[in-house]
C-alpha positions in Angstrom: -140.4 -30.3 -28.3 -137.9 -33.0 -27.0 -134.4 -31.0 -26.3 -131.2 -31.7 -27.7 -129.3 -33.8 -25.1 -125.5 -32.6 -23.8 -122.4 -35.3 -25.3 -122.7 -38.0 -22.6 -120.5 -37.9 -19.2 -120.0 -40.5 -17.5 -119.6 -41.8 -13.7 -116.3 -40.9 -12.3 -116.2 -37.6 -14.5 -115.9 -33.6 -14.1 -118.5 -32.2 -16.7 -119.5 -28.6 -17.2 -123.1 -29.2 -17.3 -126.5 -27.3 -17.9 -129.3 -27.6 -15.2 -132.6 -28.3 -16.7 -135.1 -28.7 -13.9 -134.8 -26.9 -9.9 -137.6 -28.6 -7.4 -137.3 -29.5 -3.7 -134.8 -32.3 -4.2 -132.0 -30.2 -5.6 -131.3 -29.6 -9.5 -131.5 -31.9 -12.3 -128.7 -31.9 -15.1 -128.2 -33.1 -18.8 -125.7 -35.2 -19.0 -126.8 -36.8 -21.9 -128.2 -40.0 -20.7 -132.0 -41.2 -20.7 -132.4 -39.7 -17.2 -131.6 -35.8 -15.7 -128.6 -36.1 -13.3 -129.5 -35.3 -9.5 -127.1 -32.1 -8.0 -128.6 -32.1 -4.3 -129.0 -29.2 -2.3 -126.2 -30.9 0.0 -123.7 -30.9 -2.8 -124.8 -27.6 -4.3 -122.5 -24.7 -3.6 -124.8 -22.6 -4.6 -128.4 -22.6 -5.8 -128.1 -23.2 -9.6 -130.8 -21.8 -11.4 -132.4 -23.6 -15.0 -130.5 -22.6 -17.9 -127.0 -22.4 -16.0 -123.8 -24.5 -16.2 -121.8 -26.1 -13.7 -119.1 -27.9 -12.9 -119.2 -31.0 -11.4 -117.7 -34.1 -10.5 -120.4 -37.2 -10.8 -120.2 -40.3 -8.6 -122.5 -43.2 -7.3 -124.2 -42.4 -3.9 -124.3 -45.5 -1.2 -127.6 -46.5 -3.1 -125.1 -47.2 -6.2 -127.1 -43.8 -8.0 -125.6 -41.4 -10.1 -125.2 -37.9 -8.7 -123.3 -34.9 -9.0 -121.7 -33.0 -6.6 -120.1 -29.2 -7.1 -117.8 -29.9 -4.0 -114.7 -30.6 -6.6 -112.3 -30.8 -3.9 -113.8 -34.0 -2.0 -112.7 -36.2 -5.4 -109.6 -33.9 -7.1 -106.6 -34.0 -5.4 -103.8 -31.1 -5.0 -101.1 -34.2 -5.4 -100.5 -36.0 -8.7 -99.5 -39.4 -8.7 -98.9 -42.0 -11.7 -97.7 -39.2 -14.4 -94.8 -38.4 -15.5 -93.1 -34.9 -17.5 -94.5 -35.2 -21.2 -97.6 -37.6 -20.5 -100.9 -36.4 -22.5 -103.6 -36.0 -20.2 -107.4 -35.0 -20.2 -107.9 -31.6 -19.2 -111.3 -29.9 -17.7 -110.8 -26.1 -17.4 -111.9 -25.4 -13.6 -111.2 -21.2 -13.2 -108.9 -18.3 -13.5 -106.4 -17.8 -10.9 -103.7 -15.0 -10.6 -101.7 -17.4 -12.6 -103.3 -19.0 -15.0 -105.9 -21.4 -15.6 -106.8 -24.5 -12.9 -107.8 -27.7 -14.4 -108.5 -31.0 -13.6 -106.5 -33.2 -14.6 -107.5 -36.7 -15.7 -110.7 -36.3 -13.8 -108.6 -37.3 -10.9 -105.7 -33.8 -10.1 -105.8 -30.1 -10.0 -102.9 -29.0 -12.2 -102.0 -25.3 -13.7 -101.9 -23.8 -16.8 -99.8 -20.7 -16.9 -101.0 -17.8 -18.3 -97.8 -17.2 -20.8 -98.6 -21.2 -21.4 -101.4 -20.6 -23.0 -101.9 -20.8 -27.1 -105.3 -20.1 -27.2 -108.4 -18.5 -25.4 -110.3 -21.0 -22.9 -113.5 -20.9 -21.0 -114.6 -22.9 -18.4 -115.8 -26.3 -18.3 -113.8 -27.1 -21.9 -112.7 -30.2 -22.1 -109.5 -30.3 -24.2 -105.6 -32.7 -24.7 -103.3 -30.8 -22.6 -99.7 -32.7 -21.2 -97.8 -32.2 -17.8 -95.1 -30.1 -18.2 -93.4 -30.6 -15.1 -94.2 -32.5 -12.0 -93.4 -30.6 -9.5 -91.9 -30.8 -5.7 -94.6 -30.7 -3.9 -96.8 -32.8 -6.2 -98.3 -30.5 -8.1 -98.8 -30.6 -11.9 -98.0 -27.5 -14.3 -99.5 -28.1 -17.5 -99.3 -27.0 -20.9 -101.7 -27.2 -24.5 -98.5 -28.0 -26.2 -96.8 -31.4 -26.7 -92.9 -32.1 -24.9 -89.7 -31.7 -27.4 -90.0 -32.5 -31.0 -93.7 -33.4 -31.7 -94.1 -29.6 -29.6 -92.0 -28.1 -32.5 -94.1 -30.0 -35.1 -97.1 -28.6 -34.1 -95.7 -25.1 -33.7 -94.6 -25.3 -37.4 -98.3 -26.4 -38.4 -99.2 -23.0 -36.8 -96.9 -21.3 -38.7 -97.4 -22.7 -42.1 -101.1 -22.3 -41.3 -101.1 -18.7 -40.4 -98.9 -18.6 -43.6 -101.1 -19.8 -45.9 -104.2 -17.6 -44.2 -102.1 -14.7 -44.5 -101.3 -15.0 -48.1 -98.4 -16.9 -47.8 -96.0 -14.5 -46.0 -95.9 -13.2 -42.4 -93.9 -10.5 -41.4 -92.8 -12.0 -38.0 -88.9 -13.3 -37.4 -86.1 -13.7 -35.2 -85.9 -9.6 -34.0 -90.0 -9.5 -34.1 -90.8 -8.4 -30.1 -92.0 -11.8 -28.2 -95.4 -10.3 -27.4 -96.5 -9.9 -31.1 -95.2 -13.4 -31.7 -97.8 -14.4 -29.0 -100.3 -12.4 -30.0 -100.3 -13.2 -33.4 -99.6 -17.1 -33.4 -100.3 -17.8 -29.8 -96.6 -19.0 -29.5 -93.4 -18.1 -27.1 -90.6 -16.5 -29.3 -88.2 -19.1 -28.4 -90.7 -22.1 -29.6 -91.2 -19.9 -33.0 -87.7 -19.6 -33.8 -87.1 -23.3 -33.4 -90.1 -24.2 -35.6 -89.0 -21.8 -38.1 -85.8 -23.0 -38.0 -86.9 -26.7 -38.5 -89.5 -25.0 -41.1 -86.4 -23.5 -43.4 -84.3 -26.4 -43.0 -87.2 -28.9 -44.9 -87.1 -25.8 -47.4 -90.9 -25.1 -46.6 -90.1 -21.4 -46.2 -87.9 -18.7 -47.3 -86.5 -16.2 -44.5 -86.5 -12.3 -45.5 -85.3 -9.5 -43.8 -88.7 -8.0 -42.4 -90.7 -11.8 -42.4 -91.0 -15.5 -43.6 -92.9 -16.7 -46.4 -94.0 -20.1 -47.5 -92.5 -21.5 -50.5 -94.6 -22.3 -53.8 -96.1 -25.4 -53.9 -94.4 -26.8 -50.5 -96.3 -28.9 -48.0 -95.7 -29.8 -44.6 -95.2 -33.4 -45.9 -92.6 -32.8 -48.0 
């Protein structure tokens, strides 16, 4: 029975990818093209066994062959260069630190995704839109899921109206609910919730009450 193939990845990628075949020349992943990707033993750092994931970064050996390597730091660098605060980038969850989340950035950067950044539960290998928060001294790039200044309130609201209408149509979250349940509940900082909501009130989308918000009949975020 032929096996459903993995989305493609290409040359020059970091892919999270699952090893099909182990023999004496190394392991063999699906990368979705016609052929099984060599990870030699050389680039291994450590023996993959079938069935597994890994990460890797895939380039052209000097025969001009595609290979993959799980040494991630010969090809992603610690410094940025080219981006700027607010830029949307590709994002390739690497691991957990005390921090956060490392990623690579663009195929190319490590960056950081703080752990109070985060909206949403993320495993490795995802691939997923994240933007540069702030480019930092040292050249370093802290990350986060959401987008820079207005469009970052727009999508905010969307959570709130969405969480709105799953809920029934009223939530009992508002400017005195504690920060943490805000989080827990939308995935949100308190301070990005009460701008939204703000914004939210303002194009008469919702109604503010003393213990919540709830969504207005028959309003849409388009209005």
């Amino acid at each position: 029975m032929r096996r459903a193939r993995e989305p493609k990845a290409s040359v020059g990628e970091v892919a999270y990818l699952p090893v099909v075949t182990v023999n004496d020349t190394g392991a063999f992943l699906d990368w979705g093209q016609p052929s099984d990707l060599l990870l030699p033993y050389g680039e291994q750092r450590f023996r993959p066994s079938v069935g597994k994931r890994v990460l890797v970064r895939i380039y052209e050996d000097q025969q001009g062959r595609p290979v993959a390597s799980q040494k991630l730091e010969r090809f992603v660098a610690d410094e940025a260069e080219g981006l700027s605060a607010g830029d949307e980038v590709t994002l390739v969850v690497a691991e957990q630190t005390d921090l956060g989340l490392k990623a690579v950035v663009n195929h190319r950067f490590w960056g950081l995704l703080y752990r109070d950044d985060l909206t949403r539960p993320l495993r490795r290998g995802q691939r997923l839109t994240g933007y540069v928060k702030r480019w930092r001294d040292d050249g370093r790039l802290d990350l986060s899921l959401l987008p820079p200044g207005e469009a970052r309130l727009d999508v905010v609201g969307e959570t709130v109206l969405k969480a709105l209408r799953e809920s029934g149509g009223y939530l009992p979250l508002g400017d005195k609910s504690d920060a943490a349940e805000i989080k827990t509940r939308l995935g949100v900082s308190k301070n990005a919730f009460k701008q939204a909501i703000g914004r939210l009130y303002k194009r008469q989308l919702i109604t503010l009450e003393p213990t919540g918000i709830r969504l207005v009949p028959g309003a849409s975020a388009g209005d």
